[in-house]
N, CA, C and O atoms as a GROMACS GRO file, in nm:
protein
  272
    1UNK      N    1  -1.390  -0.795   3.480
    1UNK     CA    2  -1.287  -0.770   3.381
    1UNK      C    3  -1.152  -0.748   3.448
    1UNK      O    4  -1.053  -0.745   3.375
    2UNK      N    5  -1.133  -0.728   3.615
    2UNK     CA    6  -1.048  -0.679   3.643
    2UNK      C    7  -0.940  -0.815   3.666
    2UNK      O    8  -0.818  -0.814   3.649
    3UNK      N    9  -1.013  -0.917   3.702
    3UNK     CA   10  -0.927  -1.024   3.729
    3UNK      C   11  -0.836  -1.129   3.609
    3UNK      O   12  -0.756  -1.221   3.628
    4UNK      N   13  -0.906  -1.050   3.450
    4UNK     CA   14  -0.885  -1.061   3.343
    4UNK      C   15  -0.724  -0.994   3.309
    4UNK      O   16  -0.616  -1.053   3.308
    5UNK      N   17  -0.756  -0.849   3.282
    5UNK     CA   18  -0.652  -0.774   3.281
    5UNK      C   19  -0.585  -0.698   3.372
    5UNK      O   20  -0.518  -0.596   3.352
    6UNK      N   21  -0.613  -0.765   3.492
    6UNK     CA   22  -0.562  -0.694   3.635
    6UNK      C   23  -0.577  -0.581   3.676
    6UNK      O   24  -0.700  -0.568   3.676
    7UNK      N   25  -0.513  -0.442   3.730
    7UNK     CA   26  -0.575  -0.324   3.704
    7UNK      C   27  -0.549  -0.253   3.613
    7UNK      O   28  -0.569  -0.131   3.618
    8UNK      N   29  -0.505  -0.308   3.520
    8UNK     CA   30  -0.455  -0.237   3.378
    8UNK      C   31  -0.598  -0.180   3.320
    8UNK      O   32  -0.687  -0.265   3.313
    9UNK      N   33  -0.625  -0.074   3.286
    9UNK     CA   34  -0.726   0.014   3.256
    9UNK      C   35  -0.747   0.036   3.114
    9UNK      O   36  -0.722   0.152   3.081
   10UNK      N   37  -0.806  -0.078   2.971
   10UNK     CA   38  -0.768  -0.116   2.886
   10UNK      C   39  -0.948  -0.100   2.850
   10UNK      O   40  -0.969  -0.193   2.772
   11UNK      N   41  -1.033  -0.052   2.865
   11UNK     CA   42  -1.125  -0.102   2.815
   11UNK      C   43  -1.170  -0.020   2.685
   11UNK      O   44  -1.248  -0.070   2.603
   12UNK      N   45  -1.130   0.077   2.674
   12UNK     CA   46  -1.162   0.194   2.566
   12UNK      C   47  -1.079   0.163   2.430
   12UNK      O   48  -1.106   0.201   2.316
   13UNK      N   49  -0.940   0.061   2.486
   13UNK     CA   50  -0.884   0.039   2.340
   13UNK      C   51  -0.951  -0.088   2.300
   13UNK      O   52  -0.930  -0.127   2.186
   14UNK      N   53  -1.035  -0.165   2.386
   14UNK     CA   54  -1.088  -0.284   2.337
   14UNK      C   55  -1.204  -0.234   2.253
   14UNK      O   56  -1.248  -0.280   2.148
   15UNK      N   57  -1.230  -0.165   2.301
   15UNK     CA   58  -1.354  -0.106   2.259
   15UNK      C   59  -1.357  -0.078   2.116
   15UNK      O   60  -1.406  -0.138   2.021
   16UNK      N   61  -1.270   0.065   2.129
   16UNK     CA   62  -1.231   0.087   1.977
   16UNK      C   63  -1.164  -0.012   1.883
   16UNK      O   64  -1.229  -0.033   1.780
   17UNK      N   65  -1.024  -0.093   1.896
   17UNK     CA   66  -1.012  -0.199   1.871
   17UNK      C   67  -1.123  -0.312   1.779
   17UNK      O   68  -1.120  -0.356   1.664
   18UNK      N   69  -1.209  -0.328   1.885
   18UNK     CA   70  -1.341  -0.409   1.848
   18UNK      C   71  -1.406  -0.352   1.758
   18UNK      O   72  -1.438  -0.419   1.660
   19UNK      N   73  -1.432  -0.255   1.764
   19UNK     CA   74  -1.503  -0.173   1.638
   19UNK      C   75  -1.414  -0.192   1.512
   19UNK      O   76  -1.483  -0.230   1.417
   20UNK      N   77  -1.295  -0.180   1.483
   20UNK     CA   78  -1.220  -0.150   1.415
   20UNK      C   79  -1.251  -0.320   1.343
   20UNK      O   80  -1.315  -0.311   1.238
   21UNK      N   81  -1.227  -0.422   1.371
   21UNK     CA   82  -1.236  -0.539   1.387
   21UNK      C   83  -1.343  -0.541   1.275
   21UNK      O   84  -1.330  -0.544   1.152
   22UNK      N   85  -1.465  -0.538   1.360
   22UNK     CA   86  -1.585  -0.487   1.276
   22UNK      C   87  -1.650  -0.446   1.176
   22UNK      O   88  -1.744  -0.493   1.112
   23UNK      N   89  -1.575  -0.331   1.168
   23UNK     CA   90  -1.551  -0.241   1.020
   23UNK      C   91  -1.519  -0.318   0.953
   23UNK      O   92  -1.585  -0.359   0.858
   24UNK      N   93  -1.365  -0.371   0.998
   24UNK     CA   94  -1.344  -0.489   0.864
   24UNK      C   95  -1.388  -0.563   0.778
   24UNK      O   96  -1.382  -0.583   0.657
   25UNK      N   97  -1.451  -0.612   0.904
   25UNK     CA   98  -1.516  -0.777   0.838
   25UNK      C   99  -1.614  -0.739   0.762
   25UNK      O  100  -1.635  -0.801   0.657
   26UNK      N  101  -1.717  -0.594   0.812
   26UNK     CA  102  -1.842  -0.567   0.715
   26UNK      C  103  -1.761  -0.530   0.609
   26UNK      O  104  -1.803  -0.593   0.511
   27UNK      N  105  -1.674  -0.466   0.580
   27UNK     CA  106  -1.604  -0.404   0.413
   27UNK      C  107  -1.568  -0.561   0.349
   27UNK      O  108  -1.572  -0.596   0.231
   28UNK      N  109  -1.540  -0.623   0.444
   28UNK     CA  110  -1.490  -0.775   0.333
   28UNK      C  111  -1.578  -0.818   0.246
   28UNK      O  112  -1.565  -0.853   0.129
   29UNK      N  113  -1.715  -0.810   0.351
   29UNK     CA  114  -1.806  -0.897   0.309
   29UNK      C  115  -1.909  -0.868   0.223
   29UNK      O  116  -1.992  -0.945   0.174
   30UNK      N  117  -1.887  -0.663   0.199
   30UNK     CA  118  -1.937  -0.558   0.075
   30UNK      C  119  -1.888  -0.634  -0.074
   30UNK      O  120  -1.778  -0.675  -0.109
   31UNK      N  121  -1.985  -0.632  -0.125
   31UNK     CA  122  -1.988  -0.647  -0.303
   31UNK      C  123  -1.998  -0.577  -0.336
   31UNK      O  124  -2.120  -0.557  -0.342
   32UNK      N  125  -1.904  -0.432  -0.406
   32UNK     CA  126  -1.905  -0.375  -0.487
   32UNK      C  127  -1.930  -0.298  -0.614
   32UNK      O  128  -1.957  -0.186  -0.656
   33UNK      N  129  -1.906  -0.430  -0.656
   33UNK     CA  130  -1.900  -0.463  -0.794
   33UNK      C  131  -1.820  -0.408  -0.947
   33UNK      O  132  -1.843  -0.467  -1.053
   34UNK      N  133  -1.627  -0.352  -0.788
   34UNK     CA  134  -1.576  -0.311  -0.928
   34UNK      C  135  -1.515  -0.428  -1.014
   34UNK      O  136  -1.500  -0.545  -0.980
   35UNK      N  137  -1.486  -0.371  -1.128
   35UNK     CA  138  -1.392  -0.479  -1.225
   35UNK      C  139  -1.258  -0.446  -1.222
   35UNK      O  140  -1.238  -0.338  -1.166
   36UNK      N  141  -1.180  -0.490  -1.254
   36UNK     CA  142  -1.041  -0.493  -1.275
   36UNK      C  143  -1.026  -0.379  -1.409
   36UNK      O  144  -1.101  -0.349  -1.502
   37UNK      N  145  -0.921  -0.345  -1.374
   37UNK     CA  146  -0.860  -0.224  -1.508
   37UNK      C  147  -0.824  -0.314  -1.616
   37UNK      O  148  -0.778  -0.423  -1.584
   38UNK      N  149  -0.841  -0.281  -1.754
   38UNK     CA  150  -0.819  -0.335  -1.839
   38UNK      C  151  -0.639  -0.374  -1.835
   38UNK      O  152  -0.561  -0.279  -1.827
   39UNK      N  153  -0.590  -0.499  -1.842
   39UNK     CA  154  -0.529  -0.526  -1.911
   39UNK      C  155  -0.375  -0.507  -2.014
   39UNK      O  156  -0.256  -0.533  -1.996
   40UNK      N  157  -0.453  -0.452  -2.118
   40UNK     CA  158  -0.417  -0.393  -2.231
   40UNK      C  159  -0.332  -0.304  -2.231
   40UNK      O  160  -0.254  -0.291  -2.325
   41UNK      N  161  -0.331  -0.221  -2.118
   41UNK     CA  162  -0.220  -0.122  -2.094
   41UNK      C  163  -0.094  -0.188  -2.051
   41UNK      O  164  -0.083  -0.285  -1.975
   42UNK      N  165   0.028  -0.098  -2.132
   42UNK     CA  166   0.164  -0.144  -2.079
   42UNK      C  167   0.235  -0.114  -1.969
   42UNK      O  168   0.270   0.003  -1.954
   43UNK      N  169   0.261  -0.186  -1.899
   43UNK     CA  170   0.302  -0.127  -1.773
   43UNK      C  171   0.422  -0.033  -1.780
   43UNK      O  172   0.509  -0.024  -1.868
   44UNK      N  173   0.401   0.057  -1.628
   44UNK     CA  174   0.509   0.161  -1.652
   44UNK      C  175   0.635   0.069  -1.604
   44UNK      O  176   0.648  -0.035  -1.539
   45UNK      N  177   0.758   0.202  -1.698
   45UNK     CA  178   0.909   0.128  -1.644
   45UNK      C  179   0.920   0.232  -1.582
   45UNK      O  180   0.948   0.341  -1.632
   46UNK      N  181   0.892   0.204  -1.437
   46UNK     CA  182   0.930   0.306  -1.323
   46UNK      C  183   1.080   0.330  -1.264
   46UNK      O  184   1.099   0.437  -1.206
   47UNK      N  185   1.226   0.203  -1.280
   47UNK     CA  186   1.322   0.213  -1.285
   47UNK      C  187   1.388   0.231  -1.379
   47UNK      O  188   1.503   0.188  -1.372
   48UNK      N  189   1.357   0.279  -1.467
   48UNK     CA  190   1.405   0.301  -1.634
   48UNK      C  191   1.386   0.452  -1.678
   48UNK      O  192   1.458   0.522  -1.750
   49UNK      N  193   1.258   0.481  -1.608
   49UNK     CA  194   1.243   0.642  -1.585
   49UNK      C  195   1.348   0.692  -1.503
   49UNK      O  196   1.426   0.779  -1.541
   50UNK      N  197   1.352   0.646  -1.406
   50UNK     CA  198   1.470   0.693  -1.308
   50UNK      C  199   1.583   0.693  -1.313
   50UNK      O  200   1.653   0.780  -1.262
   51UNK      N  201   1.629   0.582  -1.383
   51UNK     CA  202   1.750   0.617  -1.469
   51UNK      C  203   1.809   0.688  -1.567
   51UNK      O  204   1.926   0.724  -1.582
   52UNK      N  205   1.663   0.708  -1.661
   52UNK     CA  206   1.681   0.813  -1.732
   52UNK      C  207   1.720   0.969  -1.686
   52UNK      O  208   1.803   1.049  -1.729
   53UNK      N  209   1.629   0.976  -1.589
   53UNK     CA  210   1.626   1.120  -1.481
   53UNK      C  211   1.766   1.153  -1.438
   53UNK      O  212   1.796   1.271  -1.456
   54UNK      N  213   1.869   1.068  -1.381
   54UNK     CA  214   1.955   1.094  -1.301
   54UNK      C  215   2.057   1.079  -1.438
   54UNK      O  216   2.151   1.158  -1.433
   55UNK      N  217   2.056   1.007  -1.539
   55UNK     CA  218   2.156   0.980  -1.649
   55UNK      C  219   2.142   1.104  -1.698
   55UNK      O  220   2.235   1.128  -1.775
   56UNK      N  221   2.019   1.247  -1.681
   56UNK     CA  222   2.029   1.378  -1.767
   56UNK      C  223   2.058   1.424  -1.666
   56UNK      O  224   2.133   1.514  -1.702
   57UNK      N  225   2.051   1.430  -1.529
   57UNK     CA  226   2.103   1.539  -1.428
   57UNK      C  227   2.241   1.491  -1.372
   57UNK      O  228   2.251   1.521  -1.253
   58UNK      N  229   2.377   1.411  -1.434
   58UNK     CA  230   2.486   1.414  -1.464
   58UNK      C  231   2.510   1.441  -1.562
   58UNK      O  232   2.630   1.445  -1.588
   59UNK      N  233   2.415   1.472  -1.672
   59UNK     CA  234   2.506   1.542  -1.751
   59UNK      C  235   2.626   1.406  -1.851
   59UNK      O  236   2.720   1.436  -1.925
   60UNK      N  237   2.582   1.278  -1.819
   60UNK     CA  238   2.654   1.202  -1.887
   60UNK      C  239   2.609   1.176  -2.035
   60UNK      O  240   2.499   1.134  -2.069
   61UNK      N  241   2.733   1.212  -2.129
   61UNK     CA  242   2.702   1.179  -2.299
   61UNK      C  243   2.677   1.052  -2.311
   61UNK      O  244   2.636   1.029  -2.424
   62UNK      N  245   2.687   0.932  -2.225
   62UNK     CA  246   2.655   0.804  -2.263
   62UNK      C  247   2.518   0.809  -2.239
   62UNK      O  248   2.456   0.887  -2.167
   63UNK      N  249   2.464   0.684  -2.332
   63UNK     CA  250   2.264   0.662  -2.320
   63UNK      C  251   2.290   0.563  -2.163
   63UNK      O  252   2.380   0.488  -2.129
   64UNK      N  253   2.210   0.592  -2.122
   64UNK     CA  254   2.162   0.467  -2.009
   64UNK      C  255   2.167   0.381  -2.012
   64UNK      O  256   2.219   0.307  -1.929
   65UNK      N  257   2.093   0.342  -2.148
   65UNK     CA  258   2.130   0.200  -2.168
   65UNK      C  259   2.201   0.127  -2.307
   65UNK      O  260   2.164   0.050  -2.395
   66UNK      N  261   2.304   0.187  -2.277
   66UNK     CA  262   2.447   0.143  -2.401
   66UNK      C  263   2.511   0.002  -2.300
   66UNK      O  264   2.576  -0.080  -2.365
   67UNK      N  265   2.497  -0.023  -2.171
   67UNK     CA  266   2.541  -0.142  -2.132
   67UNK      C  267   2.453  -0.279  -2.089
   67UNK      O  268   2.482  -0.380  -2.027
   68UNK      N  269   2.323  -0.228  -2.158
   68UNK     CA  270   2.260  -0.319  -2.132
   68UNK      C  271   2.246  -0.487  -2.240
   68UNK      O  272   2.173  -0.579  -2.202
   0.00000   0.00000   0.00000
């Protein structure tokens, strides 16, 4: 191995590394068997909340969205 990686002293991250590798591929190749979340639900407006948030902590009398 030494004439590989010269005397660079690397074998413990291959090691772990390799394992890690490993792990992977067995979780890929696990069937589960979840399903997907329904659907049907509306997605959140996560920048629309936030605008709302900061449009009440100024304190501004205009709505948020009067320029939209």
């Amino acid at each position: 191995m030494d004439k590989i990686t010269g005397n660079i002293d690397i074998g413990k991250e291959l090691v772990v590394g390799g394992s890690y590798c490993v792990a992977g591929l067995l979780l890929l190749l696990l069937k589960t068997g979840e399903k997907l979340a329904p659907t049907d639900q509306e997605h959140p407006h996560v920048w629309q909340d936030i605008r709302c948030a900061i449009w009440e902590k100024t304190g501004s009398s205009a709505t948020p969205y009067s320029n939209w």
